[in-house]
VOBA-1610 file (N, C-alpha, C; in pm, whole numbers, padded with zeros to 5 digits, always signed):
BEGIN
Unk+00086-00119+00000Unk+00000+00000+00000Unk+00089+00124+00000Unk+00041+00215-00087Unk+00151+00327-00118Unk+00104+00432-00027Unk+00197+00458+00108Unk+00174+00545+00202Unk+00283+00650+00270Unk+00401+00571+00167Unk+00563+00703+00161Unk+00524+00810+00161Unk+00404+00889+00112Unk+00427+01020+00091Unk+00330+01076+00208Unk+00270+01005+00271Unk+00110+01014+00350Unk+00179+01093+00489Unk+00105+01213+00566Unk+00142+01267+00678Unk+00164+01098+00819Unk+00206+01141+00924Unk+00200+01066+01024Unk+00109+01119+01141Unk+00035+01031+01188Unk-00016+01060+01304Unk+00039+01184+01419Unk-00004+01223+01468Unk+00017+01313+01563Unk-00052+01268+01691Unk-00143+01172+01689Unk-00174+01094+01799Unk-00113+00963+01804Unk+00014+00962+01881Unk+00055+00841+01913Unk+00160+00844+02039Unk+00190+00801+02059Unk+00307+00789+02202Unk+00344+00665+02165Unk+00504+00618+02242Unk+00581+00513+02228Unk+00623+00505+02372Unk+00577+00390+02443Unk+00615+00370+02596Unk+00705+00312+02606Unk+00792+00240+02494Unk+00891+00215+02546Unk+00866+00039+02538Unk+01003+00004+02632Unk+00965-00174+02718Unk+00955-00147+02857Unk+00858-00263+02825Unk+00851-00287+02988Unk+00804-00137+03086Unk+00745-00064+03018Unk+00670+00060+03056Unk+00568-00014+03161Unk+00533-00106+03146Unk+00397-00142+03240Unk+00441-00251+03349Unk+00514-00299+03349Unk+00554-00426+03425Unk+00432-00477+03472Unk+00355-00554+03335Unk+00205-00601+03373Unk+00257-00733+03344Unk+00125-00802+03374Unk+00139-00934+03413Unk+00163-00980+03330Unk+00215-01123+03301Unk+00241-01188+03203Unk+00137-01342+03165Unk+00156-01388+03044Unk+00028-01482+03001Unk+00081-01645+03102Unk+00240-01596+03146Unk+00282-01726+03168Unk+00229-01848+03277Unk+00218-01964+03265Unk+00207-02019+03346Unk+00002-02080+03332Unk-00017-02058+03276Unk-00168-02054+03143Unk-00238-01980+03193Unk-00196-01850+03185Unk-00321-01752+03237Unk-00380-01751+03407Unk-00526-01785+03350Unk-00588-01802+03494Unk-00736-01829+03483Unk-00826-01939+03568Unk-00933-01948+03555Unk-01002-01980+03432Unk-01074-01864+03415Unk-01163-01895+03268Unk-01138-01805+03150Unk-01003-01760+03187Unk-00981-01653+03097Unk-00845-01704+03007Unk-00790-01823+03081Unk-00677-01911+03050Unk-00751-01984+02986Unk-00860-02054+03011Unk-00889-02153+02938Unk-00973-02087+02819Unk-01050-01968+02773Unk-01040-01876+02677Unk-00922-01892+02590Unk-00842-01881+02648Unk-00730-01864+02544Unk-00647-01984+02505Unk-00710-02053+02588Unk-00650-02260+02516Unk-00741-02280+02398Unk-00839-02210+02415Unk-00971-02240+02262Unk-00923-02220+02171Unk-00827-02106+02166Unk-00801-02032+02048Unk-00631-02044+02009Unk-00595-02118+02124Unk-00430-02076+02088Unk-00368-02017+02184Unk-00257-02041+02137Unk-00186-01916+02237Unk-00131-01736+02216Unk-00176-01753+02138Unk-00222-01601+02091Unk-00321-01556+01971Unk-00423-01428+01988Unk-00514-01428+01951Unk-00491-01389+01840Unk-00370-01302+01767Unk-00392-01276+01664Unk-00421-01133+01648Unk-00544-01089+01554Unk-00600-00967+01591Unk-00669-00972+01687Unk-00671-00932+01813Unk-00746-00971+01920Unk-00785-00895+01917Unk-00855-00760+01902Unk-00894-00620+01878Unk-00961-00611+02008Unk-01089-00597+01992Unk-01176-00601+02175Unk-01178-00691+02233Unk-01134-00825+02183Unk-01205-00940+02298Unk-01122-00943+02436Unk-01032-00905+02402Unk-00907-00960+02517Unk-00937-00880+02642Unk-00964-00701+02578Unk-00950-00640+02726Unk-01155-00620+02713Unk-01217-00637+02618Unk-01373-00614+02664Unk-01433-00745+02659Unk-01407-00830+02581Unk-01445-00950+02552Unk-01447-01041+02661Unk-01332-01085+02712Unk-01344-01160+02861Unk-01427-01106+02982Unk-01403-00985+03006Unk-01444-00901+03074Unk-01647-00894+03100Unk-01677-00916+02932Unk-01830-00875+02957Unk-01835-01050+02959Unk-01745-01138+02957Unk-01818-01281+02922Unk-01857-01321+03032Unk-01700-01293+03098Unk-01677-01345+03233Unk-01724-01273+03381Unk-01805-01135+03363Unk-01829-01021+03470Unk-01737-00982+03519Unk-01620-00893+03483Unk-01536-00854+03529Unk-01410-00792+03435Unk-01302-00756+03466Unk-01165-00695+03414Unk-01096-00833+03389Unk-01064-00885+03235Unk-00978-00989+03228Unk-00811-00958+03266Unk-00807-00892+03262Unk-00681-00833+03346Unk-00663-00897+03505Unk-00743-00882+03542Unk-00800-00894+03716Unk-00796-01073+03720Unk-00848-01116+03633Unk-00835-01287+03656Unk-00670-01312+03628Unk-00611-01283+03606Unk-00443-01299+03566Unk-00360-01167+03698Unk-00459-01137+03773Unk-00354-01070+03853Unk-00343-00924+03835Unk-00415-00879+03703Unk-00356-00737+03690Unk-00447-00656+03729Unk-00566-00619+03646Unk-00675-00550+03690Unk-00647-00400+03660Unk-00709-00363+03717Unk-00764-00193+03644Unk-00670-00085+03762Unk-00581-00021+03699Unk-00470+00048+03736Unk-00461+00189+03706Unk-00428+00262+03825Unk-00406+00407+03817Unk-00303+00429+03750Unk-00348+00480+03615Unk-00194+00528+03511Unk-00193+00679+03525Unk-00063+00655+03520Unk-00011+00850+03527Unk-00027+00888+03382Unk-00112+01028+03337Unk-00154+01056+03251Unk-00031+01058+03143Unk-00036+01029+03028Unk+00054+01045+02911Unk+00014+01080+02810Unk-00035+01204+02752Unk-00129+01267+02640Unk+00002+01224+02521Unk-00031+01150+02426Unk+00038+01193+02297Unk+00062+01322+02302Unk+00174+01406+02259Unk+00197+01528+02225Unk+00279+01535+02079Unk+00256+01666+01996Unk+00360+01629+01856Unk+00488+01628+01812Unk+00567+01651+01958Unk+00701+01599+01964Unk+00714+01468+02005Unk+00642+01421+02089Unk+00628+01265+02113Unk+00607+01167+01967Unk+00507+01232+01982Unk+00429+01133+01820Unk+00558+01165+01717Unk+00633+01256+01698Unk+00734+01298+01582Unk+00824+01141+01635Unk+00869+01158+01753Unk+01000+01068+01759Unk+00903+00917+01786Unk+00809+00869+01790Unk+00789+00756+01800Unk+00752+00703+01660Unk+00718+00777+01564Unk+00652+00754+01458Unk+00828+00779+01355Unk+00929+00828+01448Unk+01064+00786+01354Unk+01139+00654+01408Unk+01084+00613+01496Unk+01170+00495+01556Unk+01215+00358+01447Unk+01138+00373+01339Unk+01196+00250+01265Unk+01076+00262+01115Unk+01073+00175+01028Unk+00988+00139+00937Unk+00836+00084+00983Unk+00836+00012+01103Unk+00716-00013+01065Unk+00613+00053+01167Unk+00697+00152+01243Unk+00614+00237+01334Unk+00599+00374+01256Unk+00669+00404+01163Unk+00646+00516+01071Unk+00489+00440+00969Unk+00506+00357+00901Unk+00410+00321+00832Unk+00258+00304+00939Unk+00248+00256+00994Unk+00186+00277+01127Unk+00124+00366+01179Unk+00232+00490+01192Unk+00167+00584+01187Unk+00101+00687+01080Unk+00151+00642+00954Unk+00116+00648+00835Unk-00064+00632+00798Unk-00033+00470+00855Unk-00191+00416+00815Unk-00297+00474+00914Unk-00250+00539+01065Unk-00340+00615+01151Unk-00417+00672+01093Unk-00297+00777+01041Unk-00308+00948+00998Unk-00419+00934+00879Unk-00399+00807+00823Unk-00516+00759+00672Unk-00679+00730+00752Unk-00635+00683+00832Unk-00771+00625+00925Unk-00866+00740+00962Unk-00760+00842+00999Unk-00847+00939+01090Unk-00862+01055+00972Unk-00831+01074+00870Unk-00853+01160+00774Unk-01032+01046+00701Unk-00994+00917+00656Unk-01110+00866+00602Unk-01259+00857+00692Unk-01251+00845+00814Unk-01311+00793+00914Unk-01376+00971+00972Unk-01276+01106+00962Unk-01314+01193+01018Unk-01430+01252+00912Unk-01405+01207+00765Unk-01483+01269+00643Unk-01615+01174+00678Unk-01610+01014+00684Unk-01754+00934+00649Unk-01822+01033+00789Unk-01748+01015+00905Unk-01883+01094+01045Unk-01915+01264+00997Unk-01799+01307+00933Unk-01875+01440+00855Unk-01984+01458+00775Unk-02000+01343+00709Unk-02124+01317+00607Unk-02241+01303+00695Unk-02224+01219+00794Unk-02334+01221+00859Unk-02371+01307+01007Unk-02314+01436+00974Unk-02335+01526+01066Unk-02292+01516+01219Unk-02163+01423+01202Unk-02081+01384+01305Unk-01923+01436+01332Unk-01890+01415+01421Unk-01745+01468+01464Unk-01636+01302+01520Unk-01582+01323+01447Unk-01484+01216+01466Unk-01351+01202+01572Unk-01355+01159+01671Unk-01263+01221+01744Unk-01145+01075+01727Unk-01029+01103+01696Unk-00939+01013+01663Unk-00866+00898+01806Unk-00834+00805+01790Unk-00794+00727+01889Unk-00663+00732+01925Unk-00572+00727+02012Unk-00433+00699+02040Unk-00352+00594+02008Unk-00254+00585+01904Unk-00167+00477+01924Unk-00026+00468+01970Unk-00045+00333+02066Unk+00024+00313+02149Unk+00136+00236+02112Unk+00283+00255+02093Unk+00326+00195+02054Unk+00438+00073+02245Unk+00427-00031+02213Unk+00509-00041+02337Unk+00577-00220+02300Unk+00683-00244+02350Unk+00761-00325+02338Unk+00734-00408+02463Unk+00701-00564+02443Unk+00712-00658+02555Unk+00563-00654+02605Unk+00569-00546+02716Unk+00457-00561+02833Unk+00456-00362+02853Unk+00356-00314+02875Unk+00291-00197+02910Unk+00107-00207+02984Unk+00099-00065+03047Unk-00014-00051+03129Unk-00073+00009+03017Unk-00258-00020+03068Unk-00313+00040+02956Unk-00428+00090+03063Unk-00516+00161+03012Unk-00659+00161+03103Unk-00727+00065+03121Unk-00679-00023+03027Unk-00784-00197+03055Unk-00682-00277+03170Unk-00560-00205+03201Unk-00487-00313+03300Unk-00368-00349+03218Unk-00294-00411+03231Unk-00156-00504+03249Unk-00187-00526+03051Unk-00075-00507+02996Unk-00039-00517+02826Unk+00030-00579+02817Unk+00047-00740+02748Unk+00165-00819+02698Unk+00165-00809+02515Unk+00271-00799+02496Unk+00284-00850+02339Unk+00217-00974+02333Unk+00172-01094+02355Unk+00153-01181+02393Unk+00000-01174+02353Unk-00035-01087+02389Unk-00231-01057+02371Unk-00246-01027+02189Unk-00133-00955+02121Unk-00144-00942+01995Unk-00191-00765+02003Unk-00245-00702+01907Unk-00268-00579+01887Unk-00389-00544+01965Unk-00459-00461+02050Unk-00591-00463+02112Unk-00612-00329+02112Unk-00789-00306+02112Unk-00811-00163+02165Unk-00884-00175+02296Unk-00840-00070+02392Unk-00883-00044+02506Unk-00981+00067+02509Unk-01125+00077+02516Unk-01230+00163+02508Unk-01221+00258+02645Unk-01147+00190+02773Unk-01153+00289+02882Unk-01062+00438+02863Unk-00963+00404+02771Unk-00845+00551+02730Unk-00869+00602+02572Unk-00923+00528+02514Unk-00996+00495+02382Unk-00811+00487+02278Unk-00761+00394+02326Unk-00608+00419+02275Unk-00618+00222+02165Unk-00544+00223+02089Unk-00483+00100+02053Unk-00303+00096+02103Unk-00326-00031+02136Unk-00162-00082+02167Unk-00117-00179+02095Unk-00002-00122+02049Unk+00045-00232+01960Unk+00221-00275+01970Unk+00233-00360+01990Unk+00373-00414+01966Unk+00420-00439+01819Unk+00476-00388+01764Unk+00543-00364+01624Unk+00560-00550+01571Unk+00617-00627+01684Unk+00670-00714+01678Unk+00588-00831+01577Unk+00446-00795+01665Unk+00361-00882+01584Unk+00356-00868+01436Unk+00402-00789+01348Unk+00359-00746+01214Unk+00455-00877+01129Unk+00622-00914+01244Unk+00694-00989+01224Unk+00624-01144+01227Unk+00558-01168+01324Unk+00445-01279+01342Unk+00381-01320+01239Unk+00327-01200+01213Unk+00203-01220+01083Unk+00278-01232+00961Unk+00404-01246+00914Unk+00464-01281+00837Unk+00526-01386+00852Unk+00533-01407+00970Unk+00626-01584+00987Unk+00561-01687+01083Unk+00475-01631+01108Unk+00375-01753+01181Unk+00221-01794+01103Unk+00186-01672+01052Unk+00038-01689+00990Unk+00089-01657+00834Unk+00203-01679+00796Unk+00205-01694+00627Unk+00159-01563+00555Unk+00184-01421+00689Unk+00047-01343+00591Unk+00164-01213+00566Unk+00258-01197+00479Unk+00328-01077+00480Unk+00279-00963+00422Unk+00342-00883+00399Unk+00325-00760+00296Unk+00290-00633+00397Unk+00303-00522+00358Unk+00240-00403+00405Unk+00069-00346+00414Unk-00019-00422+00330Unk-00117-00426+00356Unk-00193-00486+00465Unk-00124-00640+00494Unk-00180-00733+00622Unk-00149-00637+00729Unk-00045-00547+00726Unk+00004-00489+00849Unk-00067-00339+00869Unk-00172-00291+00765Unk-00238-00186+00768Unk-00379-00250+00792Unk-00378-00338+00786Unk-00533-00413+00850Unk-00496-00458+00977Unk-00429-00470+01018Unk-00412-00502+01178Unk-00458-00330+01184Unk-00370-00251+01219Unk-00418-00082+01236Unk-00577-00095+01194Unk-00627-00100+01125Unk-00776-00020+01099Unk-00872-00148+01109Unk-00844-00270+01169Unk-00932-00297+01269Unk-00939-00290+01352Unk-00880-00201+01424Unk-00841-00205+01559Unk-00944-00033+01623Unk-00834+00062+01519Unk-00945+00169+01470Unk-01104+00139+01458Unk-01130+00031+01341Unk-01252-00031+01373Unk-01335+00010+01534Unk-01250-00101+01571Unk-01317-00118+01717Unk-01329+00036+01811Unk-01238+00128+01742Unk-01248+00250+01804Unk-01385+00351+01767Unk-01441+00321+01641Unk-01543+00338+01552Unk-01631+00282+01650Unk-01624+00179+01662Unk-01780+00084+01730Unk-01826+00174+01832Unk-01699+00193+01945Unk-01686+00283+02094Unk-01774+00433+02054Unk-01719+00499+01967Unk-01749+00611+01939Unk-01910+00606+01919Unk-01960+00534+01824Unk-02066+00489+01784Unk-02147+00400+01922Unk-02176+00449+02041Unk-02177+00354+02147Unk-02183+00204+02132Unk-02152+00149+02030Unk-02169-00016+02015Unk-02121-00118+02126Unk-02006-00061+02154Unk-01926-00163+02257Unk-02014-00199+02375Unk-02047-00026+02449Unk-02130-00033+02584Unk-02267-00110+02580Unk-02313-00082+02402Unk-02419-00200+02386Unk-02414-00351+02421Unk-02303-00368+02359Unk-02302-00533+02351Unk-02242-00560+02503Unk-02141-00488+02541Unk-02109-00502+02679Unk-02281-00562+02793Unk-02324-00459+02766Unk-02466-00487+02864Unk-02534-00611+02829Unk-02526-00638+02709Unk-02613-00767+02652Unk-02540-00902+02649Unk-02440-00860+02672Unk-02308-01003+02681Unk-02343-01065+02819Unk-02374-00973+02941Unk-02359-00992+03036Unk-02501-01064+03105Unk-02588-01109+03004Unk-02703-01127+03021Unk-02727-01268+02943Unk-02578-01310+02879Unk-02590-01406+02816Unk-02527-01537+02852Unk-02531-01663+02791Unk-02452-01750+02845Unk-02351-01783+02758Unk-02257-01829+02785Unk-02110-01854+02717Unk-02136-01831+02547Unk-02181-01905+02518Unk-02198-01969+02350Unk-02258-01831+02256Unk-02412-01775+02339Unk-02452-01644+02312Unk-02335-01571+02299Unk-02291-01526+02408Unk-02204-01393+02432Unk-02088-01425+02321Unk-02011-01517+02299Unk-02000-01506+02152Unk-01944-01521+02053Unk-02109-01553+02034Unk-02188-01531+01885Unk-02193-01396+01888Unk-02231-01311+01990Unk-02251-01164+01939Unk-02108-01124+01922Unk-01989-01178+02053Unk-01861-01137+02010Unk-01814-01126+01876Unk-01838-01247+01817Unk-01807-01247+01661Unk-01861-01149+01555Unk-01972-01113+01590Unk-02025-00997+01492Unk-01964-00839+01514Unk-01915-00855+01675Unk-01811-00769+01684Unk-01690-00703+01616Unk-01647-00834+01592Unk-01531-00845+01531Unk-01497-00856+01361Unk-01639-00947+01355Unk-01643-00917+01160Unk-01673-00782+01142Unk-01786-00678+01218Unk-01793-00568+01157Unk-01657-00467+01130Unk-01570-00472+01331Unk-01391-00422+01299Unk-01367-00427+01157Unk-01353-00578+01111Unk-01284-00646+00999Unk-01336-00528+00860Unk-01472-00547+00893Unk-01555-00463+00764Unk-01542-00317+00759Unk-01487-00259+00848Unk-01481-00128+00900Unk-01312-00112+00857Unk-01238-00190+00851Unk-01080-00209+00804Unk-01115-00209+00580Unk-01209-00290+00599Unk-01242-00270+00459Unk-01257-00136+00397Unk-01400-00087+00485Unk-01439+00051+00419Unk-01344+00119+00444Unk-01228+00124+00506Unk-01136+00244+00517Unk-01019+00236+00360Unk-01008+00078+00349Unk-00883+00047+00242Unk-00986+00072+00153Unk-01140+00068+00122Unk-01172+00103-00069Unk-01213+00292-00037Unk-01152+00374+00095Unk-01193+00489+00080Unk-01090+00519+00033Unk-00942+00445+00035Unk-00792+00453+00016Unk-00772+00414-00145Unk-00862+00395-00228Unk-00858+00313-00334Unk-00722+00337-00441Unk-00718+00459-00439Unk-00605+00526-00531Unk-00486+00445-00476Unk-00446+00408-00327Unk-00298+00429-00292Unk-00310+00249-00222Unk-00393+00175-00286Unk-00336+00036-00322Unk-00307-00002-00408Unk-00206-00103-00399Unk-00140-00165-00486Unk-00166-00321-00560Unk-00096-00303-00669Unk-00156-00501-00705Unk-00076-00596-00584Unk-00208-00680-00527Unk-00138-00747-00458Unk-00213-00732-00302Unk-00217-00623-00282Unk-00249-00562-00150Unk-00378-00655-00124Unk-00497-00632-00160Unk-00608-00683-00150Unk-00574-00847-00102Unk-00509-00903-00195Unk-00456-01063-00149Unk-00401-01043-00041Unk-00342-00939-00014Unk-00270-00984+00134Unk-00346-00981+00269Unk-00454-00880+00229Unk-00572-00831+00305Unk-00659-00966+00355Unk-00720-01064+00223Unk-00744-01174+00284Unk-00665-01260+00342Unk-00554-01277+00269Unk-00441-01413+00353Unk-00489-01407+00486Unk-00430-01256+00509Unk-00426-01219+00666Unk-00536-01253+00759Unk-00644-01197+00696Unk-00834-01254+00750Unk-00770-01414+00755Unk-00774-01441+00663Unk-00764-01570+00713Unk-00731-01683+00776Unk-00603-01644+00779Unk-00512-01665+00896Unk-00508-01671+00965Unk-00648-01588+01065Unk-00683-01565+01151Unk-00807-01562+01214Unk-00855-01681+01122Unk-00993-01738+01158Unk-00946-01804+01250Unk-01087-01784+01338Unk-01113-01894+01453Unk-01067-02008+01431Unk-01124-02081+01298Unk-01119-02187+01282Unk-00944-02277+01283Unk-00911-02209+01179Unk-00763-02227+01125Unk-00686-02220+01242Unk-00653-02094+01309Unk-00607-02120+01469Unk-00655-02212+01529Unk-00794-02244+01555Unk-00801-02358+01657Unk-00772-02487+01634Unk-00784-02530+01461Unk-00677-02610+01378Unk-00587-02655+01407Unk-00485-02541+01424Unk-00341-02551+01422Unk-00311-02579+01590Unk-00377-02508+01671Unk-00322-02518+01825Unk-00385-02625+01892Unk-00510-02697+01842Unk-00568-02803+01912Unk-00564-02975+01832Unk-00585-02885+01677Unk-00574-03022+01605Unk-00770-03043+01592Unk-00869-02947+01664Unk-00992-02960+01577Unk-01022-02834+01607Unk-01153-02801+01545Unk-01233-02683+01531Unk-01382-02688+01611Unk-01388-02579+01710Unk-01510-02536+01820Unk-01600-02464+01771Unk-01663-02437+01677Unk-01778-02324+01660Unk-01811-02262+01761Unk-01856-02322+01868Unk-01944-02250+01987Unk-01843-02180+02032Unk-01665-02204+02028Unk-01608-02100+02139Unk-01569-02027+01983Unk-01592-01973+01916Unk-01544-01894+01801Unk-01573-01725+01850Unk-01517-01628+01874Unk-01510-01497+01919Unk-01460-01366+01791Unk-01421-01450+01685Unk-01389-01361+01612Unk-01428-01349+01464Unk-01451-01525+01478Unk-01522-01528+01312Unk-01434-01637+01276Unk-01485-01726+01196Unk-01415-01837+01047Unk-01324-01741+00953Unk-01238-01827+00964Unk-01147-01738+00784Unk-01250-01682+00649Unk-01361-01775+00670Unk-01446-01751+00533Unk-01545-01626+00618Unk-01545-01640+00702Unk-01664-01495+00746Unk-01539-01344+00740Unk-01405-01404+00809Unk-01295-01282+00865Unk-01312-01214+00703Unk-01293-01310+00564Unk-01255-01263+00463Unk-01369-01183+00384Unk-01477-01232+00442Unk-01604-01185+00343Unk-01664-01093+00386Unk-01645-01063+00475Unk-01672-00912+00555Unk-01594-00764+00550Unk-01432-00841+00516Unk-01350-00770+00509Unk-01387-00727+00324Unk-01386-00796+00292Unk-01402-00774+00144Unk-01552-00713+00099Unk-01632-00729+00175Unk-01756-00637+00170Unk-01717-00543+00178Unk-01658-00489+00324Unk-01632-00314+00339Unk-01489-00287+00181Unk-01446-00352+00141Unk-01343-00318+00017Unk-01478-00270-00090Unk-01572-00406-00114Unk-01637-00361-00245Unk-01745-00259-00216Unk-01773-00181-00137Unk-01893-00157-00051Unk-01813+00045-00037Unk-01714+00031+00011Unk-01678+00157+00123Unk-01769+00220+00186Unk-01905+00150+00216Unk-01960+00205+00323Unk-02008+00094+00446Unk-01982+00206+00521Unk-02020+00169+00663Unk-02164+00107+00694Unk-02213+00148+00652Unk-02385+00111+00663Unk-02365-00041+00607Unk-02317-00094+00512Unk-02313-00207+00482Unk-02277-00314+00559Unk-02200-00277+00669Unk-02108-00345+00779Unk-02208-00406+00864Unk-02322-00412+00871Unk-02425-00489+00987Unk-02403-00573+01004Unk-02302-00642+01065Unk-02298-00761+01106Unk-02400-00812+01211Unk-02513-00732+01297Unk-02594-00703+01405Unk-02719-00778+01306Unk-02729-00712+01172Unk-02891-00725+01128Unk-02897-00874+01098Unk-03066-00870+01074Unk-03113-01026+01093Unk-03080-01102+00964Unk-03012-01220+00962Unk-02989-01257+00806Unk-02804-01245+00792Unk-02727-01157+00871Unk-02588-01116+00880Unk-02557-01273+00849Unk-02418-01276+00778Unk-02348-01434+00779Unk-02226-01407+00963Unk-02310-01421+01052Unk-02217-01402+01156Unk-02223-01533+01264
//
């Protein structure tokens, strides 16, 4: 995706390692939030909301808090544009990164303009290893996530290396769909969706809660779409393929494949490779948002 020439974010901060000295996944987690994450593997992948809202509304509580960490007084750290300048020069793929933000919040600030809305942009977090977040205790380990309590994404760079040598999914596009589903999920927040499903998760039993999780997460996916066909000019041949690999890669299914040796429908939280891809590729052929219902009756969710 051609984004050399594209401004950089001005909302971002870089904490560093080991900024959080939060807990770690070791030793299998904890409770029912460990065994969550034996369903799926040992890492989620795009884990976008489930990790810090997802456990949380399944299980009644801060998944942080079942592993020890829980919900923590952070000393305020506003992105500022000398911050964001030197974190967004730290290397290639935190410049591109912040690249694909700065695309997010320019496409995303125009669609809520159309509809007589104000777009207020999310924070990205860049941090190495383990960092604090408003959801509690941050491992690289969790994969990329957004936290709705600071409305920030955190991301460890590292994973982009992952998604090229563990899930088969390289290129610069797979690594601009990690970013704008994540954004996604920052969209949902804004749009009160999260606090929706939050309340209705909590009213549900395992298998329910989700099934709705998953529609969660295909819409992210579809919301990563409509942003890459608002981008249409500045993809490349190729990009789009990498866009699915990546979806796919990161189906429920295929992970639970690979880490168990069979496939769970009922614990599925994020979607099948064939739903991750066809959703994602809706918001491509679609670029609108309205199309993204993964909620309405009839949705493939």
């Amino acid at each position: 995706m051609r984004l050399d020439d594209y401004r950089s974010s001005d909302n971002v901060r870089d904490d560093g390692e080991g900024s959080g000295g939060g807990v770690g996944l070791g030793g299998g987690g904890g409770g029912m939030f460990g065994l969550l994450l034996s369903l799926v593997g040992s890492r989620f992948g795009l884990v976008g909301v489930l990790l810090v809202v997802g456990a949380a509304i399944l299980f009644g509580g801060n998944p942080l808090a079942l592993m020890g960490g829980g919900q923590q007084a952070l000393p305020d750290r506003p992105a500022t544009r000398q911050g964001a300048a030197q974190a967004c020069a730290a290397g290639p793929a935190q410049r591109f990164s912040c690249q694909v933000l700065a695309s997010t919040e320019d496409t995303w600030g125009k669609l809520f303009a159309a509809q007589g809305q104000s777009y207020r942009p999310t924070t990205l977090v860049f941090y190495r290893n383990s960092d604090s977040s408003g959801c509690g205790a941050a491992q690289s380990a969790m994969g990329p996530f957004y936290c709705p309590t600071d409305k920030s994404v955190y991301l460890d760079t590292s994973f982009y290396d992952e998604l090229k040598t563990r899930f088969g999914a390289p290129g610069d596009f797979a690594q601009a769909y990690v970013v704008a589903h994540e954004v996604g999920h920052h969209v949902q927040d804004l749009l009160g969706l999260l606090p929706r499903v939050t309340a209705q998760q909590q009213q549900l039993d395992a298998k329910a809660a989700n099934a709705l999780q998953v529609r969660v997460e295909l819409q992210a996916d579809c919301y990563a779409g409509v942003w890459a066909a608002n981008n249409r000019d500045r993809i490349e041949p190729g990009d789009v393929e990498e866009g699915l690999r990546a979806a796919h890669a990161i189906g429920d299914d295929v992970l639970q494949q690979q880490a168990q040796g069979r496939v769970v429908p009922d614990s599925f939280t994020h979607g099948s490779a064939a739903q991750r891809m066809a959703w994602l590729k809706k918001g491509l052929d679609t670029g609108d948002p309205a199309r993204c219902d993964t909620f309405a009756a009839g949705a493939d969710a």
